[in-house]
Residue frames relative to the residue before (quaternion, step in Angstrom):
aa qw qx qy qz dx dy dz
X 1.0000 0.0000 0.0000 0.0000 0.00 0.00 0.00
X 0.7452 0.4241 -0.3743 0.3532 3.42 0.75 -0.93
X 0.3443 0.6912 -0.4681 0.4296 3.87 1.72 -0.49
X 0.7712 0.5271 -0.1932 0.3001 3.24 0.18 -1.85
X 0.6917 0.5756 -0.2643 0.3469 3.28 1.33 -1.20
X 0.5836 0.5827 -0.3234 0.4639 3.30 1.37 -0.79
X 0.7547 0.4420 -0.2981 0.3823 3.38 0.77 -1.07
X 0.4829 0.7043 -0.4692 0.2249 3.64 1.33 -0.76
X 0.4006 -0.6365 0.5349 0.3852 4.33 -0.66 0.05
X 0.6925 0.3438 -0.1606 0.6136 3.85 1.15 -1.60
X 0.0199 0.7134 -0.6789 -0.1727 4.06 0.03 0.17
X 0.4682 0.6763 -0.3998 0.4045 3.72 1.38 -0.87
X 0.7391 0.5549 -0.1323 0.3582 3.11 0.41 -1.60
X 0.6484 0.5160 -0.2862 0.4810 3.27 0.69 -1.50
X 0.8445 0.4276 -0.2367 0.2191 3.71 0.65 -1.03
X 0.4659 0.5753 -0.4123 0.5310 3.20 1.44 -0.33
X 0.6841 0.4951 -0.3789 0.3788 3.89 0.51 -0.55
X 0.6017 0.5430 -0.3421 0.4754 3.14 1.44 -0.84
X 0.6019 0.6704 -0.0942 0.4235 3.38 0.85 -0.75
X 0.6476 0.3823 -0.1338 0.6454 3.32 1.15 -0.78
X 0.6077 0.5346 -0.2857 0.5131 3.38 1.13 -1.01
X 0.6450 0.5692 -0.3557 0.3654 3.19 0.56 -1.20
X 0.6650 0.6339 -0.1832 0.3500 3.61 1.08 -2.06
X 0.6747 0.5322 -0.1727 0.4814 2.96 0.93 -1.73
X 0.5623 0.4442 -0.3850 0.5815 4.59 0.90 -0.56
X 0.7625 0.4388 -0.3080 0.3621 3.56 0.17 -1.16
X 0.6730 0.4804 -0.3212 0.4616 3.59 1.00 -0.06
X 0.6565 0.5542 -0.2260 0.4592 3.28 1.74 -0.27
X 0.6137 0.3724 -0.2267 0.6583 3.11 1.32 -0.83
X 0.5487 0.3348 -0.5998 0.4765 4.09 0.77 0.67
X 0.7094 0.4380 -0.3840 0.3968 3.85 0.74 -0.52
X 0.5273 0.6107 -0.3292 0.4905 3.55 1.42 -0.29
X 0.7725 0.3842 -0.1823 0.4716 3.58 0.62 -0.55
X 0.5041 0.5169 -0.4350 0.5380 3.27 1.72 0.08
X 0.6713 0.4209 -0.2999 0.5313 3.70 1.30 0.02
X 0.4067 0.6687 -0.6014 0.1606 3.62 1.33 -0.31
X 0.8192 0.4686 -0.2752 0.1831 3.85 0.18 -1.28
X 0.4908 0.4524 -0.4047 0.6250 3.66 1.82 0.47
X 0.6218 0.3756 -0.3811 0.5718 3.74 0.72 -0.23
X 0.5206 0.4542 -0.4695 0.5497 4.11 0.50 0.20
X 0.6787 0.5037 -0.2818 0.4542 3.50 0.20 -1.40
X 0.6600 0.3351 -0.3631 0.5659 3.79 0.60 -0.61
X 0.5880 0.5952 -0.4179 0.3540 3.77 0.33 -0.96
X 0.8210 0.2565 -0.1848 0.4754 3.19 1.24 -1.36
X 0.3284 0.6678 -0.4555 0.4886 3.39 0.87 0.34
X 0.7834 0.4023 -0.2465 0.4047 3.62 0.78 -1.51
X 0.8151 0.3723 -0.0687 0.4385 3.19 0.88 -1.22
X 0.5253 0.6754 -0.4684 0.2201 3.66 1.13 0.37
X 0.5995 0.4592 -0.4311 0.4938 3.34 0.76 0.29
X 0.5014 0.6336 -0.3920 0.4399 3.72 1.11 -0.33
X 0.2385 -0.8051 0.3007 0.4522 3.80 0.99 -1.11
X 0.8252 -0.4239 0.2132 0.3063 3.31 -0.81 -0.36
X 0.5832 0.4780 -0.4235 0.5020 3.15 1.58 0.56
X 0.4262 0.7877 -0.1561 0.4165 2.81 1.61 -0.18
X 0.6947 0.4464 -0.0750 0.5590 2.97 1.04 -1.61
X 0.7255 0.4144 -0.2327 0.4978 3.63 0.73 -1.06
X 0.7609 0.3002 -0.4842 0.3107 3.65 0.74 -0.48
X 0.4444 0.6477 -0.4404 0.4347 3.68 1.82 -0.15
X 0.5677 0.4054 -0.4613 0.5482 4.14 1.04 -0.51
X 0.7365 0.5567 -0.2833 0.2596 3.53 0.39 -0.97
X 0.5628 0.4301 -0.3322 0.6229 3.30 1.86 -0.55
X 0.6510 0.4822 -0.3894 0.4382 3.60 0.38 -0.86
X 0.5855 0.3682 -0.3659 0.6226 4.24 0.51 -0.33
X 0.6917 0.3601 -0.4558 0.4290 3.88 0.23 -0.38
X 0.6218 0.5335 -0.3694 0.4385 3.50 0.46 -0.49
X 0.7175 0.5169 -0.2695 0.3813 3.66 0.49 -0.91
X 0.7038 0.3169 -0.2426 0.5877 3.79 1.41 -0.87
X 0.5575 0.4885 -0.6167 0.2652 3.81 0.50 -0.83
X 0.7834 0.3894 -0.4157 0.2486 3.68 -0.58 -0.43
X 0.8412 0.1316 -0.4318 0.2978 3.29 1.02 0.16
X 0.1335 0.7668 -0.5111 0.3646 2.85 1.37 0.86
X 0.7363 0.4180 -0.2193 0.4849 3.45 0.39 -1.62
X 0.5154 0.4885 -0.4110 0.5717 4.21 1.03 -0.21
X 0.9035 0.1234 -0.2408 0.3323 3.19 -0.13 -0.36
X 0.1275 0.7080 -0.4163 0.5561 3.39 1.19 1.46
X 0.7934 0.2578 0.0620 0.5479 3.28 0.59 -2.16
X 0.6838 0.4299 -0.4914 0.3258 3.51 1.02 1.02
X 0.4461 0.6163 -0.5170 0.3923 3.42 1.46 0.13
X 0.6359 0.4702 -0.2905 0.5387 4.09 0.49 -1.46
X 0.6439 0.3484 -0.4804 0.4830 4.26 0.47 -0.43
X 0.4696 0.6528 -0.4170 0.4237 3.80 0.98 -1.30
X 0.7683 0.4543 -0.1926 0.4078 3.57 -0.04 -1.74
X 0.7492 0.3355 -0.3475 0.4531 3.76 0.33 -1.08
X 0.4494 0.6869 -0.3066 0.4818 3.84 1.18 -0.56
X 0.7948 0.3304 -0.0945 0.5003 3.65 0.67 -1.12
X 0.7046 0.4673 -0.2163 0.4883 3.38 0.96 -0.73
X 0.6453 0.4340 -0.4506 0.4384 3.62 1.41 -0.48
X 0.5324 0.4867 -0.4133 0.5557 3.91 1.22 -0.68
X 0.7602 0.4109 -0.4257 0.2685 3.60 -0.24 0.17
X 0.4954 -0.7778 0.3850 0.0369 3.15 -1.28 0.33
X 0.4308 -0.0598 -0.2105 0.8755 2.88 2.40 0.48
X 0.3188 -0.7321 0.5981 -0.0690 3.29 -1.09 2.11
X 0.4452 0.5749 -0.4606 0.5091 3.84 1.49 0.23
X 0.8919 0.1590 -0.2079 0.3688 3.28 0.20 -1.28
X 0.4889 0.5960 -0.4692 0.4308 3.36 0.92 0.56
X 0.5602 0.3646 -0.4698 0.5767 3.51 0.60 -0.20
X 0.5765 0.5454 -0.4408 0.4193 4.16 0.27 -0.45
X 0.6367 0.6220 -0.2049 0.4070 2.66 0.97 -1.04
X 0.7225 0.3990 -0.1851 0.5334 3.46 0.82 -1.35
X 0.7681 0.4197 -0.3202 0.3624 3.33 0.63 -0.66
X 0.6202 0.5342 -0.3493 0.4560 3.62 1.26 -0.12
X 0.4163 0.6473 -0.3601 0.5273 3.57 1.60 -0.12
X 0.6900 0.5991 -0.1500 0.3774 3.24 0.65 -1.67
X 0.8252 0.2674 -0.1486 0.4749 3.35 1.07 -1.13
X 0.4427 0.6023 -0.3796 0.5451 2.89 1.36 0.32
X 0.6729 0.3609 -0.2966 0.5736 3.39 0.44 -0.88
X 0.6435 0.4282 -0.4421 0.4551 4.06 0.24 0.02
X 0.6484 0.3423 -0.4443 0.5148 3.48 0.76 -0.42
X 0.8123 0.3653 -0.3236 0.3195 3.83 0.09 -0.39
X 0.6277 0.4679 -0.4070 0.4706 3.11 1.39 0.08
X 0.5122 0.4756 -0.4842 0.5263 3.90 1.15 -0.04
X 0.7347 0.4204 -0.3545 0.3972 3.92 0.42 -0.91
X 0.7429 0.4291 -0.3202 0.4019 3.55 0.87 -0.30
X 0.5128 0.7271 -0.2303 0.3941 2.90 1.52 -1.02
X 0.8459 0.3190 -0.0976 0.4161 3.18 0.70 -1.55
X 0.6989 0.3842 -0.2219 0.5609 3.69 1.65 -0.73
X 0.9033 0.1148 -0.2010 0.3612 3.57 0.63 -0.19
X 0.6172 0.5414 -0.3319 0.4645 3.62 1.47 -0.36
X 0.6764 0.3964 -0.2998 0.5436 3.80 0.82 -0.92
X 0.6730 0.3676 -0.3760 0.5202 3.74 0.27 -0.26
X 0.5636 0.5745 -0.3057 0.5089 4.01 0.71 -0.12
X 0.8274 0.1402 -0.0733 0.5389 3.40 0.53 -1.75
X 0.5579 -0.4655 0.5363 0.4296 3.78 0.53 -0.21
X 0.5643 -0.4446 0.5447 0.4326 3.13 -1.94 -0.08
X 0.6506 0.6157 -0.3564 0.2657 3.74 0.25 -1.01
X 0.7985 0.3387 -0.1256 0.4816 3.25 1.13 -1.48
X 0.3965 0.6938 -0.3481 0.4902 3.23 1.64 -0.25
X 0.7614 0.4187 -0.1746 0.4630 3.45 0.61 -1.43
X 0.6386 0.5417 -0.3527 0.4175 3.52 1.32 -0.47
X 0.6162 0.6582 -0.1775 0.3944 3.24 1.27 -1.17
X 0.6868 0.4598 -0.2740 0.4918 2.96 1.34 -0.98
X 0.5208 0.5482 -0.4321 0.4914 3.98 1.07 -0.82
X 0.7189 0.4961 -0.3576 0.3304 3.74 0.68 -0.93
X 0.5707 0.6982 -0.2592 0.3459 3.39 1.67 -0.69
X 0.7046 0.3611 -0.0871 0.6046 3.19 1.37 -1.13
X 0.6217 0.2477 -0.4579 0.5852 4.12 1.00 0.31
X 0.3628 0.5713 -0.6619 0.3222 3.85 0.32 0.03
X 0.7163 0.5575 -0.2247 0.3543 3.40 0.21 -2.49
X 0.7436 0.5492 -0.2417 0.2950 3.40 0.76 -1.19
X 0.6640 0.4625 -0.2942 0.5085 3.10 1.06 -1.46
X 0.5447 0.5255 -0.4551 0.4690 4.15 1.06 -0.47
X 0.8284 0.2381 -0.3797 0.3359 3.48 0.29 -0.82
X 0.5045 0.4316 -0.5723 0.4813 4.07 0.89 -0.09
X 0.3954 0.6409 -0.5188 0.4046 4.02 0.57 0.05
X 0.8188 -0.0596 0.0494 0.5688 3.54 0.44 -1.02
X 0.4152 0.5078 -0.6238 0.4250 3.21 0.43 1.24
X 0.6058 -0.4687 0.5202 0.3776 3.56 -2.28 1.02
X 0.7044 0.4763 -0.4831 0.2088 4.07 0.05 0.43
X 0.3724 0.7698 -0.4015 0.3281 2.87 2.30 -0.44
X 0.5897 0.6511 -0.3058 0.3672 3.68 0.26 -0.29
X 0.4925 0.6223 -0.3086 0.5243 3.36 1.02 -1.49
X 0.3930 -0.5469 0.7265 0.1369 3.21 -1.96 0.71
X 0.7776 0.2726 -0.3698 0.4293 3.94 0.54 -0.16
X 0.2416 0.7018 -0.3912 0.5441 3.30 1.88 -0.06
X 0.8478 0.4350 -0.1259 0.2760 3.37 -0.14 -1.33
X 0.4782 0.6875 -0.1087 0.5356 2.89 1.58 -1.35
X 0.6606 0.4306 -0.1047 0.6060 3.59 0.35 -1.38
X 0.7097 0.4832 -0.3692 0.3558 3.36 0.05 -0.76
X 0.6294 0.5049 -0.1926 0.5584 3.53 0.96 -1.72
X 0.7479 0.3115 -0.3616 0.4615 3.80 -0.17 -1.45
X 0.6423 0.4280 -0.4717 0.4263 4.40 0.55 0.08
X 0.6417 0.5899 -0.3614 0.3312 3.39 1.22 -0.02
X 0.6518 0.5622 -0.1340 0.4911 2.63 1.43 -1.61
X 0.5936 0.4036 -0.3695 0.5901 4.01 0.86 -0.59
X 0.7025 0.3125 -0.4162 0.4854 4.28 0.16 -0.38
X 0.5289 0.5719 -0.4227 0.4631 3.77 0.80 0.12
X 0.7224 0.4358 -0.1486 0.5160 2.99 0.49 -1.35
X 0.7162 0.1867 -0.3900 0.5478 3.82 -0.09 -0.46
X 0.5787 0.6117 -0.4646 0.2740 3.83 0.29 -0.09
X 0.7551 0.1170 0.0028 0.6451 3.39 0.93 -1.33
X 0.5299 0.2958 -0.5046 0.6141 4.36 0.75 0.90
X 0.6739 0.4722 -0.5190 0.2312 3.86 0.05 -1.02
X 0.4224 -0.6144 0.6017 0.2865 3.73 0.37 -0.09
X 0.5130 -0.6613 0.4777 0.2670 3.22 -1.86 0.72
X 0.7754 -0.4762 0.2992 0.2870 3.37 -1.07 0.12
X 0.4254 -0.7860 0.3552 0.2740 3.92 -0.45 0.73
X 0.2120 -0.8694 0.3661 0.2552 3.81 0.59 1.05
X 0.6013 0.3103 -0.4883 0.5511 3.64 1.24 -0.06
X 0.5438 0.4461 -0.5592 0.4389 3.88 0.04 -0.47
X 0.5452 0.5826 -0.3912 0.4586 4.18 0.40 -0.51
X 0.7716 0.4975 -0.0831 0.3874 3.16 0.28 -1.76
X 0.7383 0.5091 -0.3113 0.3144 3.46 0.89 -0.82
């Protein structure tokens, strides 16, 4: 990602999509996982006679599939994040420092809060929403003032990533706590 980032012309550009992209998975995989425990039940339905390594490496492929893509997006926003910041600046050393000491900062306070007071507070469900909103907030700001904001497919994109994290946020309904539970 960071190769790519150098070479990108819009790094602006490139990231708000990532970003939106990013928002727009996390809200799926919160409405996906409100289905994980009828998609197990088939899984295991399919594969009990296969056994149990079976079964776990078919859960294990089926959970890899669902994060690798945005896993691998948000990877390729710290190096876009950096070349973005470092071209607007005027001493590109300490701005990347700069960015990267933010960064780790935010990782330590978002694992300590994350894990002791926001996920036990909001649930997984809303947790997982909150977070999709975290990463299309940033986004929609930067296609706000980015040179694609203009574009008509720019735009386009912009709205239909809003309009789907709206929508599954406040239509997707909440999660079934005995379908969960079972």
């Amino acid at each position: 990602a960071a190769r790519v980032a150098t070479q990108v012309s819009d790094p602006l550009g490139l990231l708000w999509k990532i970003l939106l992209g990013i928002g727009v998975l996390n809200m799926a995989i919160a409405v996906l996982l409100g289905l994980a425990p009828l998609l197990f039940f088939f899984l295991i339905a399919w594969c009990s006679n296969l056994g149990w390594i079976v079964l776990l490496l078919a859960q294990a492929f089926g959970i890899a599939l669902l994060i690798i893509v945005p896993t691998f997006l948000m990877g390729a926003t710290m190096p876009l994040t950096i070349q973005v910041a470092a071209g607007a600046s005027e001493t590109p050393a300490r701005t990347v420092g700069t960015v990267y000491a933010v960064n780790t900062l935010g990782a330590i306070l978002g694992s300590f809060f994350g894990g002791l007071s926001i996920l036990p507070a909001l649930q997984i469900q809303l947790t997982l929403q909150s977070m999709a909103l975290l990463y299309a907030i940033p986004g929609l700001l930067l296609f706000s003032v980015s040179a694609s904001r203009r574009e008509r497919k720019a735009m386009f994109t912009s709205a239909l990533a809003a309009l789907i994290i709206a929508l599954a946020f406040f239509a997707g309904g909440t999660w079934d706590k005995k379908l969960m539970s079972s």
